[in-house]
C-alpha positions in Angstrom: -14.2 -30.2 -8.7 -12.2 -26.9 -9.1 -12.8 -23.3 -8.9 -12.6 -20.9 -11.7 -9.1 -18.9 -11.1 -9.8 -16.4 -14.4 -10.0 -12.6 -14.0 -11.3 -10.4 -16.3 -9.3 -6.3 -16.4 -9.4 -3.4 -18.3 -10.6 -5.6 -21.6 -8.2 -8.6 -21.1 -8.5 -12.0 -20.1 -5.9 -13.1 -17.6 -5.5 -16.9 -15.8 -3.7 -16.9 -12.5 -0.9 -19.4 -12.5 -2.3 -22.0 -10.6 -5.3 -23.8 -11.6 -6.6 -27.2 -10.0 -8.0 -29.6 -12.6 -10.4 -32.3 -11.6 -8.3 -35.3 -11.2 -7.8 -38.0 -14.4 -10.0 -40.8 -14.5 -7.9 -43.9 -15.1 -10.4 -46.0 -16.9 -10.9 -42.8 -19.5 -7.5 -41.8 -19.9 -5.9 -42.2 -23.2 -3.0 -44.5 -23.5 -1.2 -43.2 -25.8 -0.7 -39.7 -23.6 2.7 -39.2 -22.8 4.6 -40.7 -25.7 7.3 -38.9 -26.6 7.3 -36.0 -29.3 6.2 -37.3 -32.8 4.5 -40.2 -30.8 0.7 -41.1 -32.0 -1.1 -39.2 -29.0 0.6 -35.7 -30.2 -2.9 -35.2 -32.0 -5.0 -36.6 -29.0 -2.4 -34.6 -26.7 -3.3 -31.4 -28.5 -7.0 -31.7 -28.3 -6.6 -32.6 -24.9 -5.0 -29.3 -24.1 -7.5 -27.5 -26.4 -10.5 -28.5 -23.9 -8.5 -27.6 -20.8 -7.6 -24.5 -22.2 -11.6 -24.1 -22.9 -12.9 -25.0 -19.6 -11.1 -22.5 -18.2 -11.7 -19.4 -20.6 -15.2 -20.0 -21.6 -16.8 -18.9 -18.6 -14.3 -15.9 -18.3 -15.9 -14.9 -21.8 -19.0 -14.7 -20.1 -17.8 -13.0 -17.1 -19.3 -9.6 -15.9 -17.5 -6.1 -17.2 -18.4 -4.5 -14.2 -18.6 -4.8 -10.4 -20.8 -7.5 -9.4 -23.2 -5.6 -7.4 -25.6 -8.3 -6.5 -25.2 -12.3 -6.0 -27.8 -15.3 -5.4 -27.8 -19.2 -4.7 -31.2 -20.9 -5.5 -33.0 -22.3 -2.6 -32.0 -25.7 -4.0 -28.7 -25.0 -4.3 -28.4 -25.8 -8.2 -28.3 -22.6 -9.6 -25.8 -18.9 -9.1 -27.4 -15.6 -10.4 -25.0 -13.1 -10.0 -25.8 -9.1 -11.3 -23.9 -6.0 -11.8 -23.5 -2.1 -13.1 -22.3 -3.6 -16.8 -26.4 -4.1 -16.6 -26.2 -8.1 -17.0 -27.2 -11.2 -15.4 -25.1 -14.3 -15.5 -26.9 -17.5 -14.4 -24.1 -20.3 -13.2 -24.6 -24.1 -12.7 -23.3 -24.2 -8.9 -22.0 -27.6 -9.5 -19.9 -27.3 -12.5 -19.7 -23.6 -11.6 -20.1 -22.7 -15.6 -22.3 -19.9 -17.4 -25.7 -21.3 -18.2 -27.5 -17.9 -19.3 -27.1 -14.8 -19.6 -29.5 -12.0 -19.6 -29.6 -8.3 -21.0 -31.3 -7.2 -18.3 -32.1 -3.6 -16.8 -31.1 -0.1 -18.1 -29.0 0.7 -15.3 -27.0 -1.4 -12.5 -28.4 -4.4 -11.0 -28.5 -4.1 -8.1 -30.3 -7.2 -6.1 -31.6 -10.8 -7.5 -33.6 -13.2 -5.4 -34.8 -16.4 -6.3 -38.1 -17.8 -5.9 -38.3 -20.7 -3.3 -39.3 -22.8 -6.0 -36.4 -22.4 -7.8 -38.4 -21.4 -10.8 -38.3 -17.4 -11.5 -35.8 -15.0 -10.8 -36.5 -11.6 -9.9 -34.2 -9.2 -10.3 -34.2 -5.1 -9.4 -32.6 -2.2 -10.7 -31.2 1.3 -10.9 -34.1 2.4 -13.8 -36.6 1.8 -10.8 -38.4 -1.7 -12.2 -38.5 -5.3 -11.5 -37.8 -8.2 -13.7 -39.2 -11.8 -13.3 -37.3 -14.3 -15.3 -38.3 -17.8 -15.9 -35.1 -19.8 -14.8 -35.5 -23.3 -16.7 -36.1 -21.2 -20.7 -34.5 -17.8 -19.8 -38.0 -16.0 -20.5 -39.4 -12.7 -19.0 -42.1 -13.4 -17.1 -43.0 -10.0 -16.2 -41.6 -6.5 -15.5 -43.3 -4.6 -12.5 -43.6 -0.9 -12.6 -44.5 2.0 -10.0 -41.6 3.0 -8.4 -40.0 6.1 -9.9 -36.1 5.6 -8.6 -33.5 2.8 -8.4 -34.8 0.1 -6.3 -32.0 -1.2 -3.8 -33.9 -4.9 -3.0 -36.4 -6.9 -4.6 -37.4 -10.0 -1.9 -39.8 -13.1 -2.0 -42.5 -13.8 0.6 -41.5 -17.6 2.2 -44.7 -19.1 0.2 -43.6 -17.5 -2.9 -46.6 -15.9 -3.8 -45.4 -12.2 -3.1 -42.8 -9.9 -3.8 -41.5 -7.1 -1.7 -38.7 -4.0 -3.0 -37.7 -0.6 -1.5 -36.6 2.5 -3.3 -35.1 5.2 -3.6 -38.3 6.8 -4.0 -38.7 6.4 -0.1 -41.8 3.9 -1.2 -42.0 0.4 0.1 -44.4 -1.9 -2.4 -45.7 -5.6 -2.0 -47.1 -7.5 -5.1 -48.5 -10.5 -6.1 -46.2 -12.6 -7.6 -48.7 -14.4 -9.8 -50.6 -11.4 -11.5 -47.6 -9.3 -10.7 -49.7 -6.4 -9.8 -49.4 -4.7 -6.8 -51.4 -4.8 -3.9 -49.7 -2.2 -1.3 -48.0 1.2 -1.3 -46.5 1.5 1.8 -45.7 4.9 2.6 -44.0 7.0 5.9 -40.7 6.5 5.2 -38.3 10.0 4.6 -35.5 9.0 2.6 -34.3 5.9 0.4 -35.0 2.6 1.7 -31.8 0.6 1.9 -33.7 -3.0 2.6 -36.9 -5.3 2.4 -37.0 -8.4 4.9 -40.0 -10.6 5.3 -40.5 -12.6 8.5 -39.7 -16.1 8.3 -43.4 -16.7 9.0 -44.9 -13.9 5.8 -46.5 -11.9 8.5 -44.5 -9.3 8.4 -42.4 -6.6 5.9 -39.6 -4.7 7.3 -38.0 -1.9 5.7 -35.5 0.5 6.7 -33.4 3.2 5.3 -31.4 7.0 5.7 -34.1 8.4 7.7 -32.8 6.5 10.6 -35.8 3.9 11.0 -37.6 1.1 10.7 -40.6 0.1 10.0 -42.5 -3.4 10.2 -45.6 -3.3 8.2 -48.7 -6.0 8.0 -48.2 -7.5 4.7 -51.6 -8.9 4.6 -53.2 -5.3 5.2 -50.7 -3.0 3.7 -50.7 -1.4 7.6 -48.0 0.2 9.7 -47.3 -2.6 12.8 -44.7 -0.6 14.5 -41.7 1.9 13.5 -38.7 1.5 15.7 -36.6 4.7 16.5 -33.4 4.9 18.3 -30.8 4.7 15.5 -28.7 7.9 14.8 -27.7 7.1 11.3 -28.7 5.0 8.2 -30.3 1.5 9.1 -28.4 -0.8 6.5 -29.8 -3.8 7.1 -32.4 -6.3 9.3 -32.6 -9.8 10.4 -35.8 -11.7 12.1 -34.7 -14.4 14.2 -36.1 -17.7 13.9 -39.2 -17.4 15.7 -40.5 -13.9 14.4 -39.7 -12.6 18.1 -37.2 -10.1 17.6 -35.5 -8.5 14.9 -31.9 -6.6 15.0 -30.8 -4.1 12.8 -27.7 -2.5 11.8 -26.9 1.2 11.4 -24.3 3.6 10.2 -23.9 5.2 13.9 -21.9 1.9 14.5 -24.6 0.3 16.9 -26.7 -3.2 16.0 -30.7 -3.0 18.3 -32.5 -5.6 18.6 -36.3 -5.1 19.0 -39.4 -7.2 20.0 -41.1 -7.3 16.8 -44.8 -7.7 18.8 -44.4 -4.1 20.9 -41.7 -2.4 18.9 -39.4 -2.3 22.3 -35.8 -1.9 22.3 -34.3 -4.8 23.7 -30.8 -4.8 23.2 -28.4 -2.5 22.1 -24.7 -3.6 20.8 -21.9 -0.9 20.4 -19.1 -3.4 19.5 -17.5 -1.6 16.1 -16.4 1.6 15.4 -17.9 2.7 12.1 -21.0 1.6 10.1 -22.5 -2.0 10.9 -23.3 -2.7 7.1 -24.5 -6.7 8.1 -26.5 -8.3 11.2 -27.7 -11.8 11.1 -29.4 -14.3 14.1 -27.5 -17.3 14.2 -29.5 -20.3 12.9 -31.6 -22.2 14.6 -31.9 -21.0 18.5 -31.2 -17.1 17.3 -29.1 -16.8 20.7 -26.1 -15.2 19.0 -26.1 -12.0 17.0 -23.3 -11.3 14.1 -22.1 -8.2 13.0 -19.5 -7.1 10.4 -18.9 -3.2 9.8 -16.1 -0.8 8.1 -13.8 -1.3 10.9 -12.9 -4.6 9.6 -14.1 -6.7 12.2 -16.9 -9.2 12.4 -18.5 -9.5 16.0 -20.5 -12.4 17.3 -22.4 -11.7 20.3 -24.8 -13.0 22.8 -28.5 -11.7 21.7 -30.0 -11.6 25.0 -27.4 -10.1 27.1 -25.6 -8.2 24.2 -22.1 -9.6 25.6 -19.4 -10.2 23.3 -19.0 -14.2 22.5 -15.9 -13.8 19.6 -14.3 -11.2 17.5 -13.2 -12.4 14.7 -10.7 -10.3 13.4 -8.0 -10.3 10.3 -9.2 -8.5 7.5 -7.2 -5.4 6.5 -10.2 -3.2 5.4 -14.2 -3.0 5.2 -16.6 -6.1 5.5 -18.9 -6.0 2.8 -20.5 -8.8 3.4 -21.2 -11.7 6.1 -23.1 -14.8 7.1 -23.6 -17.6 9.4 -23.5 -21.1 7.2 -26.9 -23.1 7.2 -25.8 -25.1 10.2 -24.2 -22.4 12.1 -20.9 -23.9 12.8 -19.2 -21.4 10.3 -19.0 -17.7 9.3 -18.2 -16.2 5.4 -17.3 -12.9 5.0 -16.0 -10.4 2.3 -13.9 -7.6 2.4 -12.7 -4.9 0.7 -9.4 -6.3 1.3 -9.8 -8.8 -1.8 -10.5 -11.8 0.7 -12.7 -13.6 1.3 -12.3 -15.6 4.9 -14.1 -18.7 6.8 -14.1 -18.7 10.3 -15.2 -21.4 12.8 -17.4 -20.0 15.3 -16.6 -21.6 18.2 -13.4 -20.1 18.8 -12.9 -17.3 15.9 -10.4 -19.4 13.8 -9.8 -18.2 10.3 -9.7 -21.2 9.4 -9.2 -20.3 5.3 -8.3 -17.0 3.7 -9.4 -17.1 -0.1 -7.3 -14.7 -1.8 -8.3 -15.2 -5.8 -10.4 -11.8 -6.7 -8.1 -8.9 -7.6 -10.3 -6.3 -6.4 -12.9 -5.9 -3.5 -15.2 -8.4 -2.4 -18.4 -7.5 -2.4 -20.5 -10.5 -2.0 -20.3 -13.8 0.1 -23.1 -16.5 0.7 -22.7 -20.0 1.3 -25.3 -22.4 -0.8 -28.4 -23.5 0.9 -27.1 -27.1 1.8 -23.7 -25.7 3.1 -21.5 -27.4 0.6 -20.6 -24.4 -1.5 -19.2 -20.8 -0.6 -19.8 -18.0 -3.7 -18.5 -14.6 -3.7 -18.7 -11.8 -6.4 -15.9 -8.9 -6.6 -15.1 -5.7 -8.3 -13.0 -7.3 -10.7 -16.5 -8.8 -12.5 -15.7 -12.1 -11.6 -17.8 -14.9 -9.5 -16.3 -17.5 -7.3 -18.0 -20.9 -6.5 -16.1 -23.2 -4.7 -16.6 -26.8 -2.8 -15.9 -26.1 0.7 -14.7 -30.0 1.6 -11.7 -29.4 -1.0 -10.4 -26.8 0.5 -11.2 -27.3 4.5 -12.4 -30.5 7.2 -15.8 -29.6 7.8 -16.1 -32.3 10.2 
């Protein structure tokens, strides 16, 4: 298994020096290779080279022209959608980390994908203000879902699959039914774009938040306001439900991460470990008794979500976090950074304990693959990375 090492600037094709090929299988392997010049394998040699030489530039071919503004494993862990502001969406086969499909999508950037937890559709948002729904397996549209009347930041499934959830820039919130594809809420209240959509792990809940300093958690089965949570001082980013639907932390440009009883709307906690915008906040998996945060001061913070004390810092990366998460099992962290890395930390003690350095631009996106074996990250350089994390690090 190897990664793709190809970038793709200012209209030309360029492959990094070093590129690791799968290794050669001895029972396949032609004999006659490495006979000497005007030996019989020259011909066999040549075609040889040929398909190297393909394997690496096809998918380049295919790459995105633009920033890649939005990135997605299946819940199965098969399948890559990545999007971005040339308007496209490239569908990759996580396992041979090549282009299966891609899609002339939206009008205007794309700015989030989320599968289904089938696997099945794709649905996909963008800066026209509508949602896509593509069939994954033949490529088809399934639907496109109109009513909001500006770009649409997120697009979410409900854990059943049989809703959909997206915020605007219209300051509406909307839930749908992702069978008829009509929608069954408006959810109003909010004063300004909403940055984010989260369902609760359990579908009882929808929060959104966004520039008007709030959040809100709505009953999805009702449409109804459950409980708006005030204290930030600037734009709420982003939101995470722990585990058990209990709490929920959010993340805000006045540099703080709350975290909230989702029943009463209480403030809980409040973490002031960064000095700029928190732009990500996730519960660690499984107990939820660790918070992380990554913000624009470089830094990625995990912290105790009960007591709000500092556990590690994890620090290295020379400019903005763009992106972070725990891994499925918890033991490791991934984030992206504006500093063209992409680093994977042990949680324990903070180690970095890999710094991939292959995008030439800034990182934007970083998500490990449901089953933990993979680690994908899209860049401003329109490329998308998928690699195998057990050939590049002991995961034991």
């Amino acid at each position: 298994m190897f990664t793709y090492i190809v970038a793709f600037s200012s209209g030309a094709l360029a492959v990094e020096s070093e590129v690791e090929q799968p290794p050669a299988d001895p029972a396949t392997e032609d004999p006659a290779q490495g006979e000497g010049e005007g030996g019989e394998g020259d011909g066999n040699d040549e075609e040889a080279a040929r398909r190297v030489k393909q394997a690496i530039w096809e998918p380049a071919v295919n790459a995105h022209t633009g920033s890649v503004t939005s990135l997605a494993f299946s819940p199965d862990s098969q399948w890559v959608a990545s999007g971005s502001d040339d308007t496209m969406i490239i569908l990759w086969e996580a396992e041979t980390q090549s282009v299966v499909r891609k899609w002339e999508s939206h009008d205007d950037i794309v700015w989030h994908l989320a599968f289904s937890p089938d696997n099945l559709r794709l649905a996909s948002s963008g800066g026209e203000g509508r949602i896509m729904v593509w069939d994954v397996d033949t490529g088809e549209q399934l639907a496109i879902l109109e009513g909001h009347a500006e770009t649409i930041h997120t697009v979410v499934w409900s854990p059943d699959g049989t809703k959909l959830a997206s915020g605007s820039d219209d300051m509406t919130v909307r839930i749908w039914d992702a069978q008829t594809y009509e929608q069954l809420h408006l959810l109003e209240g909010h004063d300004a774009m909403v940055t984010f959509v989260l369902f609760s792990h359990n579908g009882q809940y929808l929060a959104s938040g966004g520039a008007d300093y709030n959040t809100r958690i709505w009953d999805v089965a009702t449409g109804a306001l459950h409980k708006e949570l005030k204290g930030h001082r600037g734009m709420v980013w982003t939101g995470s439900f722990d585990e058990e639907d209990n709490r929920i932390a959010t993340a805000s440009d006045d540099g703080s991460v709350r975290i909230w009883k989702v029943e009463t709307g209480e403030e809980l906690v409040m973490l002031h470990e960064h000095h700029g915008p928190v732009w990500v906040v996730s519960f660690s998996p499984g107990d939820g008794r660790q918070i992380l945060s990554g913000s624009s001061d470089s830094t990625l913070k995990i912290c105790d979500s009960f007591t709000g004390e500092r556990v590690v810092a994890l620090e290295g990366h020379d400019s903005m976090i763009n992106s972070a998460t725990f891994s499925p099992d918890g033991r490791f962290v991934a984030s992206a950074s504006s500093d063209n890395t992409v680093r994977l930390w042990r949680r324990s003690d903070g180690t970095n304990m890999k710094t991939f350095n292959e995008h030439n631009d800034k990182v934007t996106h970083a998500l490990f693959s449901p089953d933990g074996t993979m680690l994908s990250s899209g860049s401003d350089d329109g490329t998308v990375r998928i690699r195998v994390l057990k050939d590049f690090v002991n995961l034991d």
